[in-house]
C-alpha positions in Angstrom: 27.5 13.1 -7.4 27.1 14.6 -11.0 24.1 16.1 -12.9 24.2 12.9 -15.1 23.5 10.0 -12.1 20.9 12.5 -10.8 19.1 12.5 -13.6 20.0 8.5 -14.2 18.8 8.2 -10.8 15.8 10.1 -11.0 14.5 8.4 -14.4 15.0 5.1 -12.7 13.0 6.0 -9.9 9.9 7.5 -11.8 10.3 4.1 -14.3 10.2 1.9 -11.2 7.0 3.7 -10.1 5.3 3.5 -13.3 6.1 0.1 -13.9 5.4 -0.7 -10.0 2.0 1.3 -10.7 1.2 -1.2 -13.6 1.9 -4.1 -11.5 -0.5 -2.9 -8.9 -3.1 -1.9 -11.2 -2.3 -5.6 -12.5 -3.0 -6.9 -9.4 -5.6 -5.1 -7.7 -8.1 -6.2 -11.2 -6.9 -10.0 -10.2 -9.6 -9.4 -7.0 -12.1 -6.8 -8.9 -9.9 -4.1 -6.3 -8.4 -0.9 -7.2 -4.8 -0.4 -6.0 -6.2 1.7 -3.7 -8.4 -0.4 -2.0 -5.7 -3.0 -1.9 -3.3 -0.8 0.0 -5.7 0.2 2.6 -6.7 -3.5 2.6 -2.9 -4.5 3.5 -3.0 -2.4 5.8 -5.3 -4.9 8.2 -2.5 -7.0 7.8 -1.8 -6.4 11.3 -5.1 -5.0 12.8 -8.4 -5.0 12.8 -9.4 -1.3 12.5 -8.2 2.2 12.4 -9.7 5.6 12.6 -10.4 7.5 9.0 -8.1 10.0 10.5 -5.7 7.2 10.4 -5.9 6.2 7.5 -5.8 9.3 5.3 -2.4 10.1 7.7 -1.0 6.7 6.7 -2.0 6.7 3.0 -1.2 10.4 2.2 -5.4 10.9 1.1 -7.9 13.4 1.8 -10.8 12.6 4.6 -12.9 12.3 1.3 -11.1 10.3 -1.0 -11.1 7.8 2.1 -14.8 7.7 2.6 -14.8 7.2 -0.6 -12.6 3.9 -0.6 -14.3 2.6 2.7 -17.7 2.7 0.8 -16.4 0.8 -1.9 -15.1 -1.5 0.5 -18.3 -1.9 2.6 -20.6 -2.6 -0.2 -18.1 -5.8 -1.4 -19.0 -6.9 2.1 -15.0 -6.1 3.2 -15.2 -4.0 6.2 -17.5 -1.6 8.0 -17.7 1.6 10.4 -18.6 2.5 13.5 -18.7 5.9 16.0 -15.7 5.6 18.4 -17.6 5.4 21.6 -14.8 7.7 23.6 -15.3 10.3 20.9 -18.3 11.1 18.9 -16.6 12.7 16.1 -14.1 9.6 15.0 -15.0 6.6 12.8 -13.2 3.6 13.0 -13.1 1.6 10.2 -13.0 -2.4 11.3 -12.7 -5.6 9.3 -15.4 -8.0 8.6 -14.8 -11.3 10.5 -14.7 -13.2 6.8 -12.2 -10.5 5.6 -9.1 -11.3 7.2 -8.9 -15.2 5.4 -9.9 -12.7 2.1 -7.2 -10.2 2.7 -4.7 -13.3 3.4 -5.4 -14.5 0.1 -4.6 -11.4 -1.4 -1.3 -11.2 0.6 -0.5 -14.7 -0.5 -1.0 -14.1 -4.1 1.0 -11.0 -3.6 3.7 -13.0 -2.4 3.0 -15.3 -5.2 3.5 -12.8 -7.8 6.5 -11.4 -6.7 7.9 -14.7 -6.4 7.5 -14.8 -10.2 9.0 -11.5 -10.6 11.9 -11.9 -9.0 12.5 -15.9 -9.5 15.4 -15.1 -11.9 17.4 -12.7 -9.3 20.4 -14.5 -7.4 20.7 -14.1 -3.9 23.9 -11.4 -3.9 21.3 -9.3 -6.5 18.6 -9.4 -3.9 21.0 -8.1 -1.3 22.0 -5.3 -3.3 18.1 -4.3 -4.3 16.8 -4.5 -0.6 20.3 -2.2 0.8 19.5 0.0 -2.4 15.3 0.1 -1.8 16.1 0.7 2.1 18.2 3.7 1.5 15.8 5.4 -1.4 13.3 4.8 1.1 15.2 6.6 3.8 16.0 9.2 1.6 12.4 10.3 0.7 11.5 9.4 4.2 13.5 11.7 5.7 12.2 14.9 2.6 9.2 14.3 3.4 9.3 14.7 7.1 11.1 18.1 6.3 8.5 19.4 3.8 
């Protein structure tokens, strides 16, 4: 590949993130959230609780960035912690009961608004994004299990 696609590339990528940063700031202030506390909150998409050491593994964040985040979270009533009763030293974080129909809703507007986005994109164009979003994701995957 030459120097001119890599950098083509590589301003397209840092656009996409900034624009994809907007959206999510965008989003997030739709449900008085942060992006960050939205992605941690989709994460309980398909559980109930994880372990702050967990979290901050999955999200890329410092132990106290994450406290943080869960605070925030537990004073709008969202989710809550609690001592692992194997080991003393871990906190799990857990989802109110209410919380799951809340972070639904958020999933479903999600949805919603990238419905919008990408109403005008034929099928053959969404192909081509998800092949070209799977190997960019594989790409950086793989870096940064070598870094």
């Amino acid at each position: 590949m030459n120097k001119d696609k890599k950098i083509d590339i590589a301003e397209l990528v840092c656009n996409l993130t900034r624009y994809c940063n907007i959206k999510e700031e965008y989003f997030a202030s739709l449900f008085n959230l942060s992006p960050t506390q939205v992605r941690v909150l989709k994460l309980f998409t398909h559980t109930n609780s994880y372990s702050i050491k967990e979290l901050c593994s999955l999200l890329q964040l410092s132990n106290g960035r994450i406290t943080q985040i869960i605070t925030s979270l537990e004073k709008k009533n969202i989710l809550y912690r609690k001592t692992d009763q194997k080991d003393k030293r871990n906190v799990i974080v857990l989802l109110k009961p209410k919380s799951k129909t809340y972070i639904n809703n958020i999933l479903k507007n999600y949805e919603g608004l990238h419905n919008i986005l990408l109403s005008e994109v034929t099928e053959k164009e969404t192909n081509k994004i998800i092949e070209s979003l799977n190997i960019l994701n594989n790409i950086l995957e793989r870096w940064i299990k070598e870094k």
